[in-house]
N, C-alpha and C positions, 0 to 999 in steps of 0.2 A: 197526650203529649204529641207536640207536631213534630216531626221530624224534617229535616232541612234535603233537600236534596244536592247530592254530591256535586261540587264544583265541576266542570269541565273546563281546558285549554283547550281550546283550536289548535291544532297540530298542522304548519304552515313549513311550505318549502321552498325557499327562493332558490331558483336556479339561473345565474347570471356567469361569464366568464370576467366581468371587472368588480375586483374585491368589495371598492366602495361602496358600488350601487348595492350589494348583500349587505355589509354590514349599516348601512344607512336604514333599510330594509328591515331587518333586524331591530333597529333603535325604533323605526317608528312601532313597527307592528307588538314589540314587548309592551312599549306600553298601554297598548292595548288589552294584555293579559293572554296573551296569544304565547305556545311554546314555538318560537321562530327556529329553521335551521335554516344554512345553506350548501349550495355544491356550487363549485369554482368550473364544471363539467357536465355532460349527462351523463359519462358513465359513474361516476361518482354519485349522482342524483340518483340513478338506476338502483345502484346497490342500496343507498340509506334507503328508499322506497322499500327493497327487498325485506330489507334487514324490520322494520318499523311503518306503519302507515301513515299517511298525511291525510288530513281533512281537503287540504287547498294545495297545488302548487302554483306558482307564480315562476313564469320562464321566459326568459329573453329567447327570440327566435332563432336570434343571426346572430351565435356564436364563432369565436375562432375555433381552428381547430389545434 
């Protein structure tokens, strides 16, 4: 019997301060099959990182503050 090996999601984190660009972000890379999140902040980013690991993040440099 061959056994199948267990699917994986990329676990991806967009960290942008303008809502759009995340959730546009999100549309494209879902359907890629990718589990997308976002933070509107880095300390926001900070914590999800803490809380869960990401394979990838994706961050706008020149945040407001």
């Amino acid at each position: 019997m061959i056994k199948k090996m267990p699917s994986y999601k990329s676990r991806i984190l967009i960290v942008d301060d303008e809502l759009a660009i995340c959730q546009n972000c999100v549309k494209i890379l879902s359907k890629m099959d990718c589990d997308v999140r976002y933070a509107l902040n880095g300390y926001d980013a900070l914590k999800m990182m803490e809380a869960d690991p990401f394979d990838v993040v994706i961050t706008d440099l020149k945040m407001s503050i």
